[in-house]
N, C-alpha and C positions, 0 to 999 in steps of 0.2 A: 235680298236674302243671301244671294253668294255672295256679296262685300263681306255679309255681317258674320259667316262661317271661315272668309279668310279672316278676318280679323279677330276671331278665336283661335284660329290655330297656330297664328303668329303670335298671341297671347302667352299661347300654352307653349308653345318653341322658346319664345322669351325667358318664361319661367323657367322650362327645365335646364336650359343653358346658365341660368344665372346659379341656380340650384345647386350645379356643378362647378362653377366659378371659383377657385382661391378665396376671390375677395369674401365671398357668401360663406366659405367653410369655415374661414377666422373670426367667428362670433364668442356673444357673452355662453355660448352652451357647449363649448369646444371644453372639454376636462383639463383642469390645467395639470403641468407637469408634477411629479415628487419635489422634483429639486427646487421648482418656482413657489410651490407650496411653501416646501420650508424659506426659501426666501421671505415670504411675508412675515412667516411665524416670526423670524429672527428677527426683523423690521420692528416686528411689534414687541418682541420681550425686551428688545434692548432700548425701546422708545420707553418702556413704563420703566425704568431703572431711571430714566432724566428725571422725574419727578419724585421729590422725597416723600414719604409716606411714614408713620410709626404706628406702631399695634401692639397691641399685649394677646397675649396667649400663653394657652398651657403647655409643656413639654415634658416628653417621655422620651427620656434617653439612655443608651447601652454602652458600655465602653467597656468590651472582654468581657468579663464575669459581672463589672458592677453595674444596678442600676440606678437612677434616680428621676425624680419627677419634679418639677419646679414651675413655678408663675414668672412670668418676664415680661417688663413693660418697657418698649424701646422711647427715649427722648434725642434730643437733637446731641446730646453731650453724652450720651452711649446707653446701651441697655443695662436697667436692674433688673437682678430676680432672687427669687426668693426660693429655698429648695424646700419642699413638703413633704416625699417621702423618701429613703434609700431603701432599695432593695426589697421592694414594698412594704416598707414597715413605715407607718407614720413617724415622726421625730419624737425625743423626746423630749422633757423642759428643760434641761440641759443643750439640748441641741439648739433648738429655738432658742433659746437663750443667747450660742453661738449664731446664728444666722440674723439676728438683732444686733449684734454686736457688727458683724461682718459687713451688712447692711447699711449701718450708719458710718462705718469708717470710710465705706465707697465714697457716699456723698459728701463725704470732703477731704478727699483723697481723686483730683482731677486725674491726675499722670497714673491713676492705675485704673482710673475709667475708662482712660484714652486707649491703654492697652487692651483690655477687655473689651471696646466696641472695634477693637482691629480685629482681633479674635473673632466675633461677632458678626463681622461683614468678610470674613475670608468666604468663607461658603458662596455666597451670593457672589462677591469677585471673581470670584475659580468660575460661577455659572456664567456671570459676564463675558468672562475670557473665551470661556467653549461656543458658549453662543457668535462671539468674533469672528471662530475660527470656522464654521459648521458651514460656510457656506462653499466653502472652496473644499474642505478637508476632507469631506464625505461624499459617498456617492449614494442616492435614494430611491427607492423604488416603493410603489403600495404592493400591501400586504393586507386587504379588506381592513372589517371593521370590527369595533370591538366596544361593545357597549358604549354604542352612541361616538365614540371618537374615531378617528382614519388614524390607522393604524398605518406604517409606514419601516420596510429595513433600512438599516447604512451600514457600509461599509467604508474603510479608510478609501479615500480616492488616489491610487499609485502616483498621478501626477502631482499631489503637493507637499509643496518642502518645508516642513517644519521651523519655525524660526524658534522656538525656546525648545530647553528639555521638558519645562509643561505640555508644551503644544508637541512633543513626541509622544508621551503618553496620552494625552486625551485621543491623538489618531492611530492609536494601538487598539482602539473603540471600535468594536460592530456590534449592532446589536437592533433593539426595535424602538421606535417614538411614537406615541400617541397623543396626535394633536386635535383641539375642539374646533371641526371644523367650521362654526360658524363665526366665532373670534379671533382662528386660526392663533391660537397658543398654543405654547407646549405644557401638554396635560402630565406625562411622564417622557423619561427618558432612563433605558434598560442596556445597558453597555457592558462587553465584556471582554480584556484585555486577551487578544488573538496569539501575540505573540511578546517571548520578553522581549523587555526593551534597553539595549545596555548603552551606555553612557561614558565614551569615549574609550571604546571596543573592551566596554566591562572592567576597564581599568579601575573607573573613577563609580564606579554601580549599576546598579542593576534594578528591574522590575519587573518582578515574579508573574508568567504566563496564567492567566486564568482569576486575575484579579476581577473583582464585582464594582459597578457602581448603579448607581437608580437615584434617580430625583423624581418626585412626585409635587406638581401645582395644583392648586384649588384658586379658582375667584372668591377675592375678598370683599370686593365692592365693583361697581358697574366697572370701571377702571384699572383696577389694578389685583394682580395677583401675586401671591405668595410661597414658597417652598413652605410643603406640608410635612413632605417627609426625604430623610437622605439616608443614603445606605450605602458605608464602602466599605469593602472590604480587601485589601491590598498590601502583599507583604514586598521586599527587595532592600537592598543596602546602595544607598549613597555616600561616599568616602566623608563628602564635609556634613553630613546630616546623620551619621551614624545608620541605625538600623528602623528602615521602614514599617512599621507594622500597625497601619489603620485596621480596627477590628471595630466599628461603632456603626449604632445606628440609632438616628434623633428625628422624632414624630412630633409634631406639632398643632395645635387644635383651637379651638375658639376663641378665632379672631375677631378683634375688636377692635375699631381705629382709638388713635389717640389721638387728642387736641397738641399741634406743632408748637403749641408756648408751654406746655408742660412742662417744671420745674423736676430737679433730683428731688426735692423734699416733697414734692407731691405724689410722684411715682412713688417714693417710701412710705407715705402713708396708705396707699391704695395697695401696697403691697402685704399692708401690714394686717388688713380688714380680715374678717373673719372667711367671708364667703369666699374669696379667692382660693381659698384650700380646698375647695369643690372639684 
């Protein structure tokens, strides 16, 4: 009986020494950091950007006073689309008229496609490039939750050195990220230029204090996700770009993969269908 009570209590010694142990505190239930957080997210947005994907979907876009709304179906040799209404006014047979016209000269008109899918992928490159930079550039901490996502601040991290004048302004960025944390993406991102930022001591331009930016993802399929919505609004003067003034914002909505051997002339006819004006 008295072995059997030492060898409980050396039991129980055992455990609460290990209890206490480093090695026992570094488990899978230890909360990981902000920063390591976003480490993965970055991991993973810029891993689903290696695989090519195309989608058609609708868009709602702003630019200053005008608006308009349009279908776009991406192929490997760049995106079509079709515009359906301006300024909320459906077209009219004169217009559509013009966007049949406009339409058919894209598809065989390569070198102004090619322009138009550079166009087209600047947004998603500009997101590539931040995401590059996010891990060193900013500094994170949580901030709870917020309808289902971990909500997280940044601010510019002092210790790092910008190598482009893009990458000055994107770290002129603080603001809040909402990542899903069981995917760990990035669900939004709410940034807001803290201070201006001038470009070769304001000789060469400037970048107006209190500029907006926000990007918003949604999952498209088990794999891959999408920019849904972008919003910037940013004014300043660059000497060789003249005068800065992004004033837009472009909403994007029912996505739908597209088959990778999709041809221009089949995107133009699926463009051309009645229901896609829905």
């Amino acid at each position: 009986m008295l072995i059997s009570m030492r060898l409980k209590d050396a039991l129980f010694t055992g455990l609460f020494f290990a209890l206490l142990s480093p090695a026992f505190a570094v488990d899978a239930a230890t909360p990981q950091s902000a920063h390591d957080l976003m480490k993965d997210v970055i991991y993973n947005e810029l891993k689903d950007r290696q695989h090519e994907s195309y989608w058609q979907y609708h868009i709602q876009k702003r630019m200053g006073a005008s608006t308009f709304t349009a279908f776009q179906i991406e192929t490997k040799d760049g995106p079509l689309s079709r515009i359906l209404t301006r300024d909320g006014k459906p077209l009219t047979a004169d217009q559509k008229r013009t966007e049949d016209e406009r339409v058919a000269k894209l598809v065989k008109n390569p070198a102004e496609l090619a322009r138009l899918k550079q166009s087209h992928d600047q947004d998603e490159q500009r997101l590539m490039r931040l995401m590059g930079l996010m891990n060193g550039a900013f500094l994170y901490e949580y901030d709870g939750t917020d309808d289902g996502f971990t909500r997280l601040r940044f601010k510019p991290n002092p210790s790092f050195a910008p190598p482009t004048y893009e990458a000055r302004i994107f770290h002129s960025l603080g603001g809040t990220i909402w990542v899903d944390p069981q995917q760990k993406r990035l669900a939004r991102l709410q940034g807001v230029i803290h201070d201006r930022v001038d470009f070769g001591y304001g000789l060469l331009g400037h970048i107006e204090k209190g500029g907006t930016f926000e990007i918003r993802r949604q999952p498209v399929s088990e794999n891959h996700w999408r920019t849904s919505r972008i919003d910037v609004h940013v004014a300043g003067r660059v000497i060789f770009f003249k005068t800065i003034n992004r004033d837009q914002s472009e909403a994007r909505s029912d996505f739908k993969p597209v088959p990778a051997e999709t041809t221009l002339q089949e995107a133009s006819k699926l463009l051309s269908q009645p229901e896609q004006s829905s």
